[in-house]
N, CA, C and O atoms as a GROMACS GRO file, in nm:
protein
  332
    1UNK      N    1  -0.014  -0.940  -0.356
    1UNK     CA    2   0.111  -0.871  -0.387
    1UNK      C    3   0.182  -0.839  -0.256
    1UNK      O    4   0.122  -0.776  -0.169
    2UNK      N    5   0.329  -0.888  -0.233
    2UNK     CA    6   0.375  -0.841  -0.125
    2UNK      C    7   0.450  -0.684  -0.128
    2UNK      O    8   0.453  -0.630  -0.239
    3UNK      N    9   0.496  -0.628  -0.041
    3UNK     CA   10   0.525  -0.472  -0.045
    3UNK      C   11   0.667  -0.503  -0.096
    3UNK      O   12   0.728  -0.406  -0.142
    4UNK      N   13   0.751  -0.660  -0.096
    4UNK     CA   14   0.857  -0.629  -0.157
    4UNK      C   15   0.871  -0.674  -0.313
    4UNK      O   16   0.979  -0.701  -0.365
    5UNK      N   17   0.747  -0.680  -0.377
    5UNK     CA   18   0.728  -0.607  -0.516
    5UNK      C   19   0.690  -0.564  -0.583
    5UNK      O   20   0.653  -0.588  -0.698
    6UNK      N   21   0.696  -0.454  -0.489
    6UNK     CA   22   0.664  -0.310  -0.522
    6UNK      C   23   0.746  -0.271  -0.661
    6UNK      O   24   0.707  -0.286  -0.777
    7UNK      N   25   0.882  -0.211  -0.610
    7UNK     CA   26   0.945  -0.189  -0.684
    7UNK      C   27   1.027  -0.291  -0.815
    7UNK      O   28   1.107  -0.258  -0.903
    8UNK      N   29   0.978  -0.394  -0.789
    8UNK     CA   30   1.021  -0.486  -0.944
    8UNK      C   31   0.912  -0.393  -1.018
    8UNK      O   32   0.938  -0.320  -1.113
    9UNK      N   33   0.755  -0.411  -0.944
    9UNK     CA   34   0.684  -0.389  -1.022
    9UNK      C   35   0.665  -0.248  -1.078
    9UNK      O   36   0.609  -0.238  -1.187
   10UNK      N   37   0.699  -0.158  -1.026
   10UNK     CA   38   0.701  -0.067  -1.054
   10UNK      C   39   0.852  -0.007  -1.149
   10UNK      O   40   0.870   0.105  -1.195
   11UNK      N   41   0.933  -0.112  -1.153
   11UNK     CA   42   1.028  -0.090  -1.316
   11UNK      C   43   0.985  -0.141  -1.410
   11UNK      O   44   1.054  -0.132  -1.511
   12UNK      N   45   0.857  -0.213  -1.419
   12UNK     CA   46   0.864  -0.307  -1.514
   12UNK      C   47   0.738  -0.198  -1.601
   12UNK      O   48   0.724  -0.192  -1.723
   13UNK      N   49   0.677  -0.138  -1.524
   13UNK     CA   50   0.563  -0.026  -1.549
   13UNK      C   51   0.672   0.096  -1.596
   13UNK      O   52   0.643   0.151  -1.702
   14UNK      N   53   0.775   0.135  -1.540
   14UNK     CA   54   0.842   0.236  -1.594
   14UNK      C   55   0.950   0.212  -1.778
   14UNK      O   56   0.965   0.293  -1.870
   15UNK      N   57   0.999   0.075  -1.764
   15UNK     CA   58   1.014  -0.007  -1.899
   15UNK      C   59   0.905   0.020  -2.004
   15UNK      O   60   0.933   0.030  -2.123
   16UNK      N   61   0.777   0.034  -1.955
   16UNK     CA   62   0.688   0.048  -2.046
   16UNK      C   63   0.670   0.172  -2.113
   16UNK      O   64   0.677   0.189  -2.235
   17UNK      N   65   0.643   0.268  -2.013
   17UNK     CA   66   0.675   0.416  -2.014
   17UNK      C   67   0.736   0.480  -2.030
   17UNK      O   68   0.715   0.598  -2.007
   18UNK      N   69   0.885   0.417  -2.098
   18UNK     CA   70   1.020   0.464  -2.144
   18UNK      C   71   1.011   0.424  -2.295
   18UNK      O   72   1.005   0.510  -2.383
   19UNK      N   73   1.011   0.245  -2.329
   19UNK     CA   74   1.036   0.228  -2.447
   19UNK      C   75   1.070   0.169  -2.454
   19UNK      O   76   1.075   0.122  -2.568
   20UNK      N   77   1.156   0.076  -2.313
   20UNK     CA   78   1.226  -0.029  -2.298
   20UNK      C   79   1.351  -0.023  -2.231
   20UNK      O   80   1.399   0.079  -2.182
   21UNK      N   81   1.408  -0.152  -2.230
   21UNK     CA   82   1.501  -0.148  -2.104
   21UNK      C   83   1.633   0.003  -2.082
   21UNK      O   84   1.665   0.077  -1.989
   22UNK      N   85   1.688  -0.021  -2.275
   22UNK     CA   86   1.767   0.052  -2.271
   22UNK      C   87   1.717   0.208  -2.250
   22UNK      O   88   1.798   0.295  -2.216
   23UNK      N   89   1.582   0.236  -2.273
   23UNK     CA   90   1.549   0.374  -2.257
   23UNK      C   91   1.558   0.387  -2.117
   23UNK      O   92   1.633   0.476  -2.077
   24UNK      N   93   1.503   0.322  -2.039
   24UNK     CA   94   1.484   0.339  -1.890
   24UNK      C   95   1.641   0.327  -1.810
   24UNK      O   96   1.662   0.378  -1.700
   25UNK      N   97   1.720   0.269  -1.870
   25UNK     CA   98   1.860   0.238  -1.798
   25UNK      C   99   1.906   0.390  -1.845
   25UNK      O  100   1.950   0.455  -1.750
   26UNK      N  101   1.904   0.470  -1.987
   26UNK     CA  102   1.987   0.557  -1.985
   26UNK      C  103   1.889   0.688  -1.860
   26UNK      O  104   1.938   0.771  -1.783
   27UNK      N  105   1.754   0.658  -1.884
   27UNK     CA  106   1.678   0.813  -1.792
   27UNK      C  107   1.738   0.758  -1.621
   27UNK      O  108   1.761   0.845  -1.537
   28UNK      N  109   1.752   0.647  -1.598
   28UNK     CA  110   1.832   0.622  -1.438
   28UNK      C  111   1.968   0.639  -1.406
   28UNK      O  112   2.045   0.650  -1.310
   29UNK      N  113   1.962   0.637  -1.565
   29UNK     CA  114   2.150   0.626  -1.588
   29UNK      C  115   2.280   0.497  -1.493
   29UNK      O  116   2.386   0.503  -1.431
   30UNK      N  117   2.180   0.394  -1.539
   30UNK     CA  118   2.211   0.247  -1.509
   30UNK      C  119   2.216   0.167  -1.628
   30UNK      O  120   2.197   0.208  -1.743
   31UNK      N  121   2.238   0.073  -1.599
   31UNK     CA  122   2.275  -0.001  -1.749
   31UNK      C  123   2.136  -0.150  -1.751
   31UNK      O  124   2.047  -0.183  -1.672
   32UNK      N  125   2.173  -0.191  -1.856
   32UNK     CA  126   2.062  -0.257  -1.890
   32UNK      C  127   2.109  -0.424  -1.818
   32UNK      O  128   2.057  -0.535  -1.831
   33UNK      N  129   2.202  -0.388  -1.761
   33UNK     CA  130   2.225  -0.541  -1.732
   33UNK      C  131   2.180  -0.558  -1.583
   33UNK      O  132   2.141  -0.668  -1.544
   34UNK      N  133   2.188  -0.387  -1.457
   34UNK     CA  134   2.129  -0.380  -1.411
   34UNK      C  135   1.961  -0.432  -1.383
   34UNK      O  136   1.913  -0.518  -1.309
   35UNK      N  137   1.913  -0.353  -1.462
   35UNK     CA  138   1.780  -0.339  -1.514
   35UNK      C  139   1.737  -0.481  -1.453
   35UNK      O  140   1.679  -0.510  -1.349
   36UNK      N  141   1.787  -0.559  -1.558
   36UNK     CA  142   1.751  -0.731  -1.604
   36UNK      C  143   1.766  -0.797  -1.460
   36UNK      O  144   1.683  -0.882  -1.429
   37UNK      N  145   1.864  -0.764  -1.373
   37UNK     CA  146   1.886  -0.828  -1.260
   37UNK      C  147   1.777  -0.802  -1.141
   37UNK      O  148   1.722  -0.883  -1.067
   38UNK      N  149   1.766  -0.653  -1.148
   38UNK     CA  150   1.599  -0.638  -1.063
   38UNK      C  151   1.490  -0.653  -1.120
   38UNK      O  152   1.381  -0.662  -1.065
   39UNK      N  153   1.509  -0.657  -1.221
   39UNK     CA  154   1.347  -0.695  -1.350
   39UNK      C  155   1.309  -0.858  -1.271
   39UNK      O  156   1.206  -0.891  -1.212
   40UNK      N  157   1.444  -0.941  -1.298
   40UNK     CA  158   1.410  -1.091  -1.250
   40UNK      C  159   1.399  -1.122  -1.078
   40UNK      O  160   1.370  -1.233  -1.033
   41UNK      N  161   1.428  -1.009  -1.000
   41UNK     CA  162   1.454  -1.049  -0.860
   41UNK      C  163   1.546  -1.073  -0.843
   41UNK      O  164   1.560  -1.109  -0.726
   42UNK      N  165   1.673  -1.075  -0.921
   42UNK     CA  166   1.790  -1.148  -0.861
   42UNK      C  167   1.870  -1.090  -0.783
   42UNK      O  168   1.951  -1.154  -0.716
   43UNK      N  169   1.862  -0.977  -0.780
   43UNK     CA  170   1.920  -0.860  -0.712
   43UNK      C  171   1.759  -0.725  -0.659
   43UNK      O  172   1.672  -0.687  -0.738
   44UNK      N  173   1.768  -0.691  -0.534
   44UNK     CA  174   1.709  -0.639  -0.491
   44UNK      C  175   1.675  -0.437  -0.564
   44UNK      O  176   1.765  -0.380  -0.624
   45UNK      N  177   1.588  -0.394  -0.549
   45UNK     CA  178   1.609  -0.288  -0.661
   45UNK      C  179   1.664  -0.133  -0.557
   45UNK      O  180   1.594  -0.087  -0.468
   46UNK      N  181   1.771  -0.088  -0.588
   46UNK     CA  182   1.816   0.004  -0.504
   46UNK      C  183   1.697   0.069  -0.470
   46UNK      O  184   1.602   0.038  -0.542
   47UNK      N  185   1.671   0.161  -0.372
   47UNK     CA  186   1.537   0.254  -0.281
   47UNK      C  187   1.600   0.367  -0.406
   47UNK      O  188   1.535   0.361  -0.510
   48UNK      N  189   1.698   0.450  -0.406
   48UNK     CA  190   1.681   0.516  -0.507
   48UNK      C  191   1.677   0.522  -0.680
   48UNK      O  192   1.664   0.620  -0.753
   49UNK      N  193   1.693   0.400  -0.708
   49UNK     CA  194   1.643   0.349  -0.853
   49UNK      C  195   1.523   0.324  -0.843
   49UNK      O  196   1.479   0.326  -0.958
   50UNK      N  197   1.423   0.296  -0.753
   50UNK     CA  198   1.310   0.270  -0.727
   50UNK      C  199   1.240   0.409  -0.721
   50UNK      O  200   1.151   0.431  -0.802
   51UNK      N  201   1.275   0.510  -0.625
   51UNK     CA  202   1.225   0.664  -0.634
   51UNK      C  203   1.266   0.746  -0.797
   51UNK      O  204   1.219   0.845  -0.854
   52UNK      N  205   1.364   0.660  -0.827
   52UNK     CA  206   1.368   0.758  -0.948
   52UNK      C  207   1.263   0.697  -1.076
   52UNK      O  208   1.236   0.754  -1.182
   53UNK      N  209   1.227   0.596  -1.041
   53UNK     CA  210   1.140   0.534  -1.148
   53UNK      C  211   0.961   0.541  -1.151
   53UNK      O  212   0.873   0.525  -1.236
   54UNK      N  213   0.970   0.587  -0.955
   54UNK     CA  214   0.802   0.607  -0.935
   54UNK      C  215   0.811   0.776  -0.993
   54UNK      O  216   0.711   0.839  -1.026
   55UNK      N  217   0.940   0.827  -0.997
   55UNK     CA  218   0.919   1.006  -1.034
   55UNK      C  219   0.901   0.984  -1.241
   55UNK      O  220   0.835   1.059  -1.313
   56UNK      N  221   0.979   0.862  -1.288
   56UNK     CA  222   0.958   0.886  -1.450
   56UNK      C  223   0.819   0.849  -1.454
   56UNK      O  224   0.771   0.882  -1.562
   57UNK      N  225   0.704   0.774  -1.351
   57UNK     CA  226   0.640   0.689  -1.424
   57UNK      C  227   0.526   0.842  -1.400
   57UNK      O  228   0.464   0.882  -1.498
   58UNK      N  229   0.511   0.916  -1.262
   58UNK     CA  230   0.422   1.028  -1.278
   58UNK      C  231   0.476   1.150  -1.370
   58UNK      O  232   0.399   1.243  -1.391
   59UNK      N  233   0.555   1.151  -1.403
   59UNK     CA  234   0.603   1.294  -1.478
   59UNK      C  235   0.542   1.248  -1.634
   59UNK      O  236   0.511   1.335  -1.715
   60UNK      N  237   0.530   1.102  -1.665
   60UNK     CA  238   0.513   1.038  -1.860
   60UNK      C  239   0.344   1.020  -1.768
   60UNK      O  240   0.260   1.035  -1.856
   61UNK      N  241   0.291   1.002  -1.670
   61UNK     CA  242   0.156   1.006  -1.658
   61UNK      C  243   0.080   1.114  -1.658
   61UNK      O  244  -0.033   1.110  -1.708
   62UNK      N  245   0.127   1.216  -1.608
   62UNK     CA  246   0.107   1.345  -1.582
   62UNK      C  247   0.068   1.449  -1.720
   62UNK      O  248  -0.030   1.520  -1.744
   63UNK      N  249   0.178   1.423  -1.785
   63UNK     CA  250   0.202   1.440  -1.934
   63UNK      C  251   0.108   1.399  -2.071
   63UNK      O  252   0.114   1.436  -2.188
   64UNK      N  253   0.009   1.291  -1.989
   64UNK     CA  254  -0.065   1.171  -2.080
   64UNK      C  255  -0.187   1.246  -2.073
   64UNK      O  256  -0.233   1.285  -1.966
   65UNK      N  257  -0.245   1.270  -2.196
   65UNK     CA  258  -0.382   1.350  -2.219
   65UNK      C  259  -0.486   1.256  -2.111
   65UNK      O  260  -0.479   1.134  -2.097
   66UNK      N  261  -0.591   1.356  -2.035
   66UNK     CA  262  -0.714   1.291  -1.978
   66UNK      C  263  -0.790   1.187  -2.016
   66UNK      O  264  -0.854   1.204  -2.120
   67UNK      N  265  -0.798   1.126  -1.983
   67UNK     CA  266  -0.900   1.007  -1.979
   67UNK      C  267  -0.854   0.887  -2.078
   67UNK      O  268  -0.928   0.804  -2.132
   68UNK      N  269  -0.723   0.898  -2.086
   68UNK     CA  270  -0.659   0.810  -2.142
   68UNK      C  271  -0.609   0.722  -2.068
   68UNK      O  272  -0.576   0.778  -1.964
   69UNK      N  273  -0.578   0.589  -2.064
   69UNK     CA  274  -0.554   0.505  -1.949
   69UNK      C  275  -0.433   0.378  -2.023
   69UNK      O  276  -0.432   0.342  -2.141
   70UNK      N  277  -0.353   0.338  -1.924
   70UNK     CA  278  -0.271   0.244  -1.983
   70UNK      C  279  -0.363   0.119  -1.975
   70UNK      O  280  -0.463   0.103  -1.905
   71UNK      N  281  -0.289   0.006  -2.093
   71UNK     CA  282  -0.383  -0.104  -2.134
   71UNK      C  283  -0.372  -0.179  -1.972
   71UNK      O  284  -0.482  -0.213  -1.929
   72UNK      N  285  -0.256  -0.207  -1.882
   72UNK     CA  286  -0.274  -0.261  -1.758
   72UNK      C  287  -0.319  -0.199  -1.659
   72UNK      O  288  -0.300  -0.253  -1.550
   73UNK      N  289  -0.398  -0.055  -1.660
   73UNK     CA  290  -0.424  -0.014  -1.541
   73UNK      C  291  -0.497  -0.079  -1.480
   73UNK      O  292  -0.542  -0.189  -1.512
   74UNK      N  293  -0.526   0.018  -1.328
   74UNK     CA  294  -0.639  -0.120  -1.233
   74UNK      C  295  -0.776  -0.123  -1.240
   74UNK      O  296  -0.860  -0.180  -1.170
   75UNK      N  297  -0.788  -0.033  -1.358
   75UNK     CA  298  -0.949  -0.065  -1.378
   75UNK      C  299  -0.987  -0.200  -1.484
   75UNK      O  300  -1.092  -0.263  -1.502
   76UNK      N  301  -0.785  -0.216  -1.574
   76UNK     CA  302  -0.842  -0.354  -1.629
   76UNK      C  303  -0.855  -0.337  -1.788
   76UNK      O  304  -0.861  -0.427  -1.871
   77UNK      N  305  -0.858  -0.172  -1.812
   77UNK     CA  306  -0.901  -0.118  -1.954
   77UNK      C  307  -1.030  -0.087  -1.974
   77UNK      O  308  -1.064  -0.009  -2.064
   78UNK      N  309  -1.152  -0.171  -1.858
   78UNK     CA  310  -1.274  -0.132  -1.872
   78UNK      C  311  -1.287  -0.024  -1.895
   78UNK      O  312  -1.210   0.060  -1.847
   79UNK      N  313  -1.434   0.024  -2.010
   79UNK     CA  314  -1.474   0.173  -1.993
   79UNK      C  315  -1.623   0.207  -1.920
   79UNK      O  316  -1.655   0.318  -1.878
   80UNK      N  317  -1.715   0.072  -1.916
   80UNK     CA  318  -1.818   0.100  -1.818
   80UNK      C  319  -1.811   0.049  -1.718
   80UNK      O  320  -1.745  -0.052  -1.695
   81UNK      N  321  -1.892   0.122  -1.625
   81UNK     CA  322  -1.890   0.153  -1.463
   81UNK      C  323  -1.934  -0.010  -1.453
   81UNK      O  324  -1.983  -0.094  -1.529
   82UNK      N  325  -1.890  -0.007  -1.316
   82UNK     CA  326  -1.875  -0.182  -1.246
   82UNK      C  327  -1.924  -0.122  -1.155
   82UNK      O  328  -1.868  -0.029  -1.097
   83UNK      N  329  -2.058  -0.172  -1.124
   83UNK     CA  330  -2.159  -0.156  -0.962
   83UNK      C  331  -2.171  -0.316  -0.894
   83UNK      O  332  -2.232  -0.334  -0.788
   0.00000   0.00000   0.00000
């Protein structure tokens, strides 16, 4: 993964955590056509559409009962220990 996608990747994780494009365009208060243009790379993702999307994705994580985990996290979904 290079550090410049970061932030694709991290809208595409906040899309999830919203509901979808149009949910996440109105909590940035950007539009969905936006969205689609840094979703694909075609346009680079503003530094502050990017901070405002790493703040929705801990505030809906934060919020998420313990030991509950999203189906892509980086453990994979596993629930036993990997030695």
């Amino acid at each position: 993964m290079r550090n410049s996608d970061v932030p694709m990747m991290t809208l595409r994780r906040a899309v999830e955590w919203c509901g979808g494009i149009d949910a996440l365009g109105d909590a940035l208060n950007t539009t969905a056509e936006s969205l689609e243009r840094w979703l694909s790379g075609e346009e680079e993702v503003p530094t502050q559409v990017f901070l405002q999307a790493v703040g929705l994705i801990l505030e809906a994580s934060a919020a998420q009962p313990p030991g509950r985990s999203t189906p892509d996290s980086s453990d994979g979904g596993r629930r036993e220990n990997r030695h």
